[in-house]
C-alpha positions in Angstrom: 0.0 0.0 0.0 1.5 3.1 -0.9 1.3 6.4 0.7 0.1 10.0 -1.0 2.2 12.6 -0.2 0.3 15.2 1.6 0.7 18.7 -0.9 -0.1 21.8 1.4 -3.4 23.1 1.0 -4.1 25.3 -1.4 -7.4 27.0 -0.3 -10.1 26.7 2.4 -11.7 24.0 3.8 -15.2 22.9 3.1 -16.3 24.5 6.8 -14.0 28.0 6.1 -15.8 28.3 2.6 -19.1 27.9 4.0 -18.2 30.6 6.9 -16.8 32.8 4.5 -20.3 32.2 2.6 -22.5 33.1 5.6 -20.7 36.0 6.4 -20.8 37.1 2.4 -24.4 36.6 2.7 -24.8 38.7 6.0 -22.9 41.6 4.2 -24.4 41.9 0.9 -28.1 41.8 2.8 -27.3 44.6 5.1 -27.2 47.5 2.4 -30.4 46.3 0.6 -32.6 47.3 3.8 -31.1 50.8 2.8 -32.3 50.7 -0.3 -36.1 49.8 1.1 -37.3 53.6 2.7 -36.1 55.0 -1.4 -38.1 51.9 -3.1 -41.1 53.4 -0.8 -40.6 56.8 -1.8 -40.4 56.1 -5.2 -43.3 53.4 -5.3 -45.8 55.5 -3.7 -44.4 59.8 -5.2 -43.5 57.8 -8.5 -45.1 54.7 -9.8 -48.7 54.7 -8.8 -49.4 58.1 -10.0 -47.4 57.2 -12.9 -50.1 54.2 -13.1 -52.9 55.9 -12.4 -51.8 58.5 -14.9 -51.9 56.2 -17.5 -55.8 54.8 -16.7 -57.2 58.3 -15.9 -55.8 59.0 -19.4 -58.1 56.9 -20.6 -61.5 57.8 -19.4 -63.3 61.2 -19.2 -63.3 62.1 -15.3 -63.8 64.0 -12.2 -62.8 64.7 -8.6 -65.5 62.3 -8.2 -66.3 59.6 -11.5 -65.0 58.5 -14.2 -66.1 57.1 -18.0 -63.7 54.8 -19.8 -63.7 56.4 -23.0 -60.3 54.8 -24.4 -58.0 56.6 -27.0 -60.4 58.9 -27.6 -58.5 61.6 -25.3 -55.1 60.7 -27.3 -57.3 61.5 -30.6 -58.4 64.5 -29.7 -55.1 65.9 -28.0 -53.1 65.5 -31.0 -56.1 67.0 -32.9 -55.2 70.1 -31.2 -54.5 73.0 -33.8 -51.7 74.6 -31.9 -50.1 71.5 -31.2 -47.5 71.4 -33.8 -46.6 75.1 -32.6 -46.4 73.8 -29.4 -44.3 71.0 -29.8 -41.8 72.8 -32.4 -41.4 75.6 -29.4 -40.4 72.9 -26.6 -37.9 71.4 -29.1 -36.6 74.9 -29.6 -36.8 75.8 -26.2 -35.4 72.8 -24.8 -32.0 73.0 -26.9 -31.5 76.6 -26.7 -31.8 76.8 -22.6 -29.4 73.7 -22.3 -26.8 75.0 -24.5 -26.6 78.2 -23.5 -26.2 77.1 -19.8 -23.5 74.4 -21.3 -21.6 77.0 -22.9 -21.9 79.7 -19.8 -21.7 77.1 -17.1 -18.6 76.3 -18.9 -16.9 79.5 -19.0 -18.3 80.6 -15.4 -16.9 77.2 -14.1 -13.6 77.8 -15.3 -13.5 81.5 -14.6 -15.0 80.8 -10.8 -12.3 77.9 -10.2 -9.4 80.2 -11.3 -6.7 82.4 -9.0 -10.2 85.2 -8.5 -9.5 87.3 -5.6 -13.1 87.5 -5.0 -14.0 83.8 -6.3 -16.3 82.9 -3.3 -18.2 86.0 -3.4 -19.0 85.2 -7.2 -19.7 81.6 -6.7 -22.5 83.0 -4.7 -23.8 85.8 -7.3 -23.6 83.4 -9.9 -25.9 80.6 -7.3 -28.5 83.5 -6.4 -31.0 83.2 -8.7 -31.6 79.5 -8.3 -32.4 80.4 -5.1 -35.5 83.0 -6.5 -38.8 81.3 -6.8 -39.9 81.1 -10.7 -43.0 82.8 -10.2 -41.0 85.7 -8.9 -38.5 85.6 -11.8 -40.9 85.9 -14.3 -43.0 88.6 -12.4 -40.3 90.7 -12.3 -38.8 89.7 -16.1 -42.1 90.9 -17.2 -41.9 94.3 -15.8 -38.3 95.0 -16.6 -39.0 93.8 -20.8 -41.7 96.0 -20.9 -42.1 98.3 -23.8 -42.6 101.8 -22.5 -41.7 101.5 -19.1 -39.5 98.3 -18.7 -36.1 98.8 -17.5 -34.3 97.2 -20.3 -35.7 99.5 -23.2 -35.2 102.1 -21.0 -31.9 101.6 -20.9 -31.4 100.7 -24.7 -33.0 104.0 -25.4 -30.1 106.1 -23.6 -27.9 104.7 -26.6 -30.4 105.6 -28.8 -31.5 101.7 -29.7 -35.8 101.4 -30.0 -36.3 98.6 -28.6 -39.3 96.0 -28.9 -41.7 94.2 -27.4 -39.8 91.6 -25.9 -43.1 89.6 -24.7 -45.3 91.1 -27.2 -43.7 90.6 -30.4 -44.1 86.7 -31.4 -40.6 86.8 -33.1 -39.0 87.8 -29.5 -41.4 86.5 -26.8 -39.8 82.6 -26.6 -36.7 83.8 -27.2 -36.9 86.0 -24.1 -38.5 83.6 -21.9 -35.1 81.0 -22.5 -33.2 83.4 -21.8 -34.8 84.8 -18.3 -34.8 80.5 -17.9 -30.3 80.6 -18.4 -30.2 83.2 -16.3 -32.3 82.0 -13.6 -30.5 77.9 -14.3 -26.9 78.6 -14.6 -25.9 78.5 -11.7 -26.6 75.1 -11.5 -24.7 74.3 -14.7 -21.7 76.2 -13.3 -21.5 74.2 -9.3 -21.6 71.4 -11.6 -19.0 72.2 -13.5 -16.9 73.8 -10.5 -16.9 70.2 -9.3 -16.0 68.3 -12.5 -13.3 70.8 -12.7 -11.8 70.8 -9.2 -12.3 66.5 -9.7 -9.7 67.1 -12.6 -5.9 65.9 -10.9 -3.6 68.8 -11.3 -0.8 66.3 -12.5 -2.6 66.8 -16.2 -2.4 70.5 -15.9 1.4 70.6 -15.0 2.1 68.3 -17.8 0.7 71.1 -19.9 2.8 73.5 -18.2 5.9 71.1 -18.8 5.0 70.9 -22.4 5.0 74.7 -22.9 1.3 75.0 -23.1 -1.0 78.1 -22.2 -4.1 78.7 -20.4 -5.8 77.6 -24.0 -3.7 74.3 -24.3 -4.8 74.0 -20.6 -8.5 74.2 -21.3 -8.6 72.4 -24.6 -6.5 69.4 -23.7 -7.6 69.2 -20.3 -10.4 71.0 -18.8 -13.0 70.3 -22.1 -12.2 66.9 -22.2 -12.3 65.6 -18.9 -14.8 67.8 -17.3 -16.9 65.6 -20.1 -19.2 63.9 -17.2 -20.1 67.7 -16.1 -21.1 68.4 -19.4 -23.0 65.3 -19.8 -25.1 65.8 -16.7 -25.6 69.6 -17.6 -27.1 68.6 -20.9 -29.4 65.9 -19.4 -30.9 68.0 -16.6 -31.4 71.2 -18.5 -32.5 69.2 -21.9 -35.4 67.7 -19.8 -36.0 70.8 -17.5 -36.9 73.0 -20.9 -38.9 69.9 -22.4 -40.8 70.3 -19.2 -40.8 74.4 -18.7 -44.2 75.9 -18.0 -44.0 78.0 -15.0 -41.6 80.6 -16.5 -43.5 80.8 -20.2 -46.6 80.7 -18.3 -46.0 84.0 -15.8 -44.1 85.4 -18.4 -46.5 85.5 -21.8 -48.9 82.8 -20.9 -48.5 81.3 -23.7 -48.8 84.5 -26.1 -49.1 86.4 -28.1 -51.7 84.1 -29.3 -50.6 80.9 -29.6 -46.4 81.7 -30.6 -44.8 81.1 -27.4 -47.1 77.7 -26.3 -45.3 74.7 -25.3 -46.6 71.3 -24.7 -46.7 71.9 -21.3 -49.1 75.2 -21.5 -51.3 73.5 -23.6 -51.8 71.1 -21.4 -52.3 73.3 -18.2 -54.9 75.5 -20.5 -56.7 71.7 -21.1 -56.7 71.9 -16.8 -58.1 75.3 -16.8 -60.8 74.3 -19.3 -62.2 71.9 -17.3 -60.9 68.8 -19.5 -58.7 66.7 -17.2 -58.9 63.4 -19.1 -58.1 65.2 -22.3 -55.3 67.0 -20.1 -54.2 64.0 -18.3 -53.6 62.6 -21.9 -51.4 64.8 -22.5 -48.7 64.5 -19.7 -48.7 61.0 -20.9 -48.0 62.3 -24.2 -45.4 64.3 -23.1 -44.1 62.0 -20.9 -43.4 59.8 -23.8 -42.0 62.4 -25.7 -39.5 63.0 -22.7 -38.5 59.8 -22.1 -38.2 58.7 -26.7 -35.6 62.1 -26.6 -33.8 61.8 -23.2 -32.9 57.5 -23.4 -30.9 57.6 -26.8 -29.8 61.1 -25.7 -28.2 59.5 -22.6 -27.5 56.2 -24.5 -25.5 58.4 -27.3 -23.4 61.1 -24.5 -22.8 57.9 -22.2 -20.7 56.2 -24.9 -18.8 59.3 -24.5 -17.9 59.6 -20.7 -14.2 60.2 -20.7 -12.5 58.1 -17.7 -10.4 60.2 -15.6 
């Protein structure tokens, strides 16, 4: 009979593996109960309105009954004779307001996380008006754009430029809104940008430095490129913010003049005011498919781009 040579062991035991297992167990269950107070929230601010949205879409109904009346409220919303207008101006909208406040978050972030002697005192100016209701914004926007005795014209009239009527004229009233919206939404753009740029290792920019570059050579082969998940959140959160927008347009023009500065979003609250809340509830369905057919591949298309730091 011969003898095996005992090798030493090479790995745990059948009792050690099945310790290790227990204990593997124990940990990976422990930060799932965290994730159970957020599946609440979201299940019950979330999901069954989103539900419900869906079946009330579908019937004709009150605060108190409701008639199952189909597609027959999806018919008649995109029946609607201003809709096209309405959908062409949240497009518009939508990409104006989010690049502006990629371009100026941009250049603010750079600017605000620069050798400034008064940087902090800036960051703040620059965060101020996210901190302003909306309602108040565009109360106030409305005063200062009027045409006789708004601020702005005013002002343009000292340099003897006749200005127009910024919320009057349907060639200037969007327009005016988006840009009341950048200024009132940059400030986001630019703390988000602050922190992709302050995330940036300074090894790259003294690599630059080595190399004989300048401030450009800083920001083009550095800065732009790997401040690229800033960007890509910016454009995310202000592309759905102005597919969304109504309480800006609405205290600012209402929609007006006439129909020229409607969005989806008006047109839907005007459904509201009408009395027609299956029709209305229609079309925040509508819209929310809209939303979500633009802002997946959008996402799908700027992920692929993420630039690992």
């Amino acid at each position: 009979m011969t003898e095996q040579a005992a090798g030493p062991r090479t790995g745990p035991g059948p009792a050690e593996s099945m310790r290790h297992a227990r204990r593997a167990k124990h940990r990976s269950a422990y930060p799932y109960t965290l994730y159970v107070p957020a599946a609440v929230v979201y299940l019950v601010i979330f999901l069954v309105p989103t539900v419900m949205a869906f079946y009330f879409a579908l019937t004709r109904w009150t605060l108190f009954d409701s008639t199952f009346v189909g597609l027959e409220n999806f018919s008649d919303f995109l029946s609607e004779q201003n809709l096209r207008i309405g959908f062409q101006n949240t497009l518009i909208y939508a990409v104006v307001t989010s690049g502006l406040k990629v371009v100026l978050g941009l250049l603010l972030g750079v600017a605000l996380t620069s050798k400034l002697r008064l940087r902090g005192f800036l960051r703040s100016v620059v965060f101020f008006p996210v901190l302003v209701s909306t309602v108040a914004v565009g109360i106030t926007f409305s005063a200062l754009l009027r045409p006789d005795t708004g601020l702005v014209n005013k002002t343009l009239a000292l340099v003897g430029v006749d200005g127009p009527d910024w919320l009057g004229d349907a060639n200037t009233a969007l327009l005016s809104v988006a840009l009341v919206d950048v200024w009132k939404g940059v400030g986001i753009a630019t703390v988000i940008y602050i922190a992709g740029i302050l995330s940036i290792p300074r090894d790259y920019y003294q690599a630059v430095e080595v190399d004989g570059g300048g401030a450009w050579h800083r920001f083009r082969h550095v800065t732009l490129p790997l401040s690229w998940p800033a960007t890509y959140s910016v454009i995310i959160l202000s592309f759905i913010g102005g597919l969304r927008s109504f309480d800006l347009i609405w205290t600012m023009t209402r929609g007006g003049p006439g129909f020229t500065s409607d969005t989806i979003a008006s047109i839907i609250y005007k459904q509201y005011q009408a009395g027609f809340f299956g029709l209305s509830t229609a079309g925040n369905v509508l819209l929310f498919v809209v939303v979500t057919a633009i802002v997946v591949p959008l996402n799908y298309f700027l992920g692929k781009r993420q630039v690992a730091i």
